[in-house]
N, C-alpha and C positions, 0 to 999 in steps of 0.2 A: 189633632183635631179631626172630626167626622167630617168625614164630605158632604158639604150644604147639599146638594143634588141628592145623595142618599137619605139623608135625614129624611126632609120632606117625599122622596119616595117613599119611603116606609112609614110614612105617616099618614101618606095618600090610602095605601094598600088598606094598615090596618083600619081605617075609618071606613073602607068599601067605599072611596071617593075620588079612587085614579079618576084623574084626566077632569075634573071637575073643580078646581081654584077655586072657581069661585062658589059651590056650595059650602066648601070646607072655611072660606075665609066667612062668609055671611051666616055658620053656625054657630060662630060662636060670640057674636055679638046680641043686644037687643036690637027689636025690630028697629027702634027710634033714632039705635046710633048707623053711620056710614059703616057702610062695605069697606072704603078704604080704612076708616080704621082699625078693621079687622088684618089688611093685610098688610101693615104696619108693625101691629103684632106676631105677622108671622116673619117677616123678613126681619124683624129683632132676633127672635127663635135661630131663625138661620145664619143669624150671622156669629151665634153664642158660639163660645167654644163646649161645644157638649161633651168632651172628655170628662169634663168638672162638673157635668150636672146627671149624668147618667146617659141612657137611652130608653126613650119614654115606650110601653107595649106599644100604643099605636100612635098618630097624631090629633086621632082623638082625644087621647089623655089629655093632652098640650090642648087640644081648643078648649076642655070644659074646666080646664086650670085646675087640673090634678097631677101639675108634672113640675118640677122636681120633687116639691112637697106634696104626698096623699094622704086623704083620713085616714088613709090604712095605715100609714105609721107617724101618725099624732098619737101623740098618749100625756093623756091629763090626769094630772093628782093634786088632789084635793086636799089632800093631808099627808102628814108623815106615814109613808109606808110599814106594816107592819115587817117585820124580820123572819118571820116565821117559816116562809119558804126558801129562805137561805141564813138561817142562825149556824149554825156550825162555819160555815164560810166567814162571818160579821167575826164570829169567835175566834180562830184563826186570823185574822187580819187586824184585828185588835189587840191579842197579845203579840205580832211582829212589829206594833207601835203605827199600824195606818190606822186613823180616827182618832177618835177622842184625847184630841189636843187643840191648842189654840187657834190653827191655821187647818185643821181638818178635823172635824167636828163627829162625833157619833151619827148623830142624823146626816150629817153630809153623807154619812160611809152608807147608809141605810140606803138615801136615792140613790146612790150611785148604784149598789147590789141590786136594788130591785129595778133600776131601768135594764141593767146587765143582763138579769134576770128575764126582761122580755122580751129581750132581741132575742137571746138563744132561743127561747121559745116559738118566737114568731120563726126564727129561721129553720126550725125543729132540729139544732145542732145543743140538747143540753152536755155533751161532752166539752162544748166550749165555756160554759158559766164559770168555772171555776179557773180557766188562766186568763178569762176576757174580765172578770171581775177583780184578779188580784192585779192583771195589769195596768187596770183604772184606775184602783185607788193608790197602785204607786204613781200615778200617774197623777193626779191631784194632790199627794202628797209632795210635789215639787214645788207646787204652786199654784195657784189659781186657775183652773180651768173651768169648772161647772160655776165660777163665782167670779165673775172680769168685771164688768162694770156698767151702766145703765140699765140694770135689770135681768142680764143678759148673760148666759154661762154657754159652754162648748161640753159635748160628751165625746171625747175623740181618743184615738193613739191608743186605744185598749186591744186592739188585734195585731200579732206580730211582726215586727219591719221584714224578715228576712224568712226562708222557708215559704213552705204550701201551707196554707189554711183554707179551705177553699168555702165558701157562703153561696147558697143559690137565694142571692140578690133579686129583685125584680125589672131592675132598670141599669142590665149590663154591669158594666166595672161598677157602680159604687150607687146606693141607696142612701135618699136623703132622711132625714128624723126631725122629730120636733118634736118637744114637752112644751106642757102647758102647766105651770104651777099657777092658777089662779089667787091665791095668798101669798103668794110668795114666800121663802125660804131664806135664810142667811147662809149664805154660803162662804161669807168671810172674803167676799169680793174685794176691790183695789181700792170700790168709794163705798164702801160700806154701806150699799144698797142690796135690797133683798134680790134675789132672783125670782125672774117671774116665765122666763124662755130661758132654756136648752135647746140649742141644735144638737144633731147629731151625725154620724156618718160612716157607712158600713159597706166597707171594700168586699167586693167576691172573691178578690186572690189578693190577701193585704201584701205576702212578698213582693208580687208582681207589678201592682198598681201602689204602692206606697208614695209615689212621687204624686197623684192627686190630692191629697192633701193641702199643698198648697194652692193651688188655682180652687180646693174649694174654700179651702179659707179666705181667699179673695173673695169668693163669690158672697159670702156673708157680710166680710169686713165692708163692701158695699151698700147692704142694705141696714145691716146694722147699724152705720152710722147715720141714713138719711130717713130710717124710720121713728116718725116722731113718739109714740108711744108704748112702749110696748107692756105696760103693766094692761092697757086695754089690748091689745092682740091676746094676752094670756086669759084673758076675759070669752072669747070667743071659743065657739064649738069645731070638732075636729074637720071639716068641710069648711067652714067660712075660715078658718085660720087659714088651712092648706092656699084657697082661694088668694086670698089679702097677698100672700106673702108669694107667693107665682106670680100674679101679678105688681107687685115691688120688686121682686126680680127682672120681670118686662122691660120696667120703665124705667129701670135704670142703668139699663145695657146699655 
């Protein structure tokens, strides 16, 4: 776990607000609500175990609740992904028998390829698309992951347990993710409800950090259970989503 005392030092620094508490606790409230309940919010922050949520660029990030979840890696689809920037790979992965079948579905393989498809992008590693995408949809071909239940699927375990892979992440060991299907998709989930959110999760050195995985799967299996709706979270834009869901994280440390 990080050391509380560091954390919030380095949160101090990045916001240019050493030695100042309380402008930092009173930025990130409205004018209307208390100071103390800004620093409320921050000594939850500090008591988090932040191996499982990253480390945020400054403490800034964390007051404007852009930390674990950022717009910068929300990504919303509106419809079934075209193929076209990874048909060869869908073709391959389909005559080895991932997709189009009962429990993984053609369209299921399509989101999986094209959200695969935008991490390496974002991350500018495309040498990675093609074993981060073949490892995902073996990965859902087990069973149920982008399709679990209340709405709610997982994009995970597609980067290698063992060896160097290395990702320059933006939030230390491990970068948070989030889709938004606002229609949501069947993904052949447990209650045969659409899915309408994807997490996701993207280690910098998946040999080395593999064991976060779980404390972050805790950190979901938390809010996932006590958030009431989430066909309306998928409803929402890539900022007021990131927002919502930071703070359901908060509050329920």
């Amino acid at each position: 776990m990080m050391n509380r005392r560091r954390f919030l030092s380095t949160g101090m620094i990045g916001a240019g607000l050493v030695g100042t508490p309380g402008l930092v606790a009173a930025s990130m409230v409205k004018p209307s609500e208390p100071v103390a309940q800004a620093n409320t919010f921050n000594e939850k922050w500090a008591r988090a175990d932040l191996e499982s949520l990253g480390i945020p660029k400054s403490w800034w990030h964390v007051q404007q609740g852009l930390f674990p979840f950022s717009p910068e890696r929300v990504l919303v689809i509106k419809k079934r992904p075209s193929d076209r920037g990874f048909r060869p790979l869908k073709e391959k992965l389909l005559q080895s028998g991932f997709g189009g079948n009962d429990h993984f579905s053609e369209e299921k393989l399509d989101y999986a390829l094209w959200i695969t498809h935008k991490l390496t992008t974002c991350y500018h590693v495309p040498e990675y698309f093609e074993p981060w995408g073949t490892k995902l949809a073996a990965r859902e071909d087990l069973g149920a992951g982008m399709g679990l239940s209340g709405h709610v699927g997982i994009v995970h375990q597609f980067q290698p347990a063992s060896g160097s892979q290395s990702v320059p992440t933006t939030n230390g060991p491990l970068d948070w993710w989030l889709v938004l299907i606002p229609g949501g998709v069947d993904f052949q989930s447990l209650d045969d409800l659409p899915t309408h959110v994807l997490f996701g999760l993207v280690l910098a050195d998946s040999g080395k950090d593999f064991s976060l995985y779980v404390p972050w799967c805790g950190c979901l299996s938390t809010i996932w259970k006590t958030t009431p709706d989430w066909t309306r979270v998928s409803q929402m834009d890539r900022l007021m989503a990131a927002r919502y869901l930071n703070r359901r994280l908060v509050d329920v440390m």
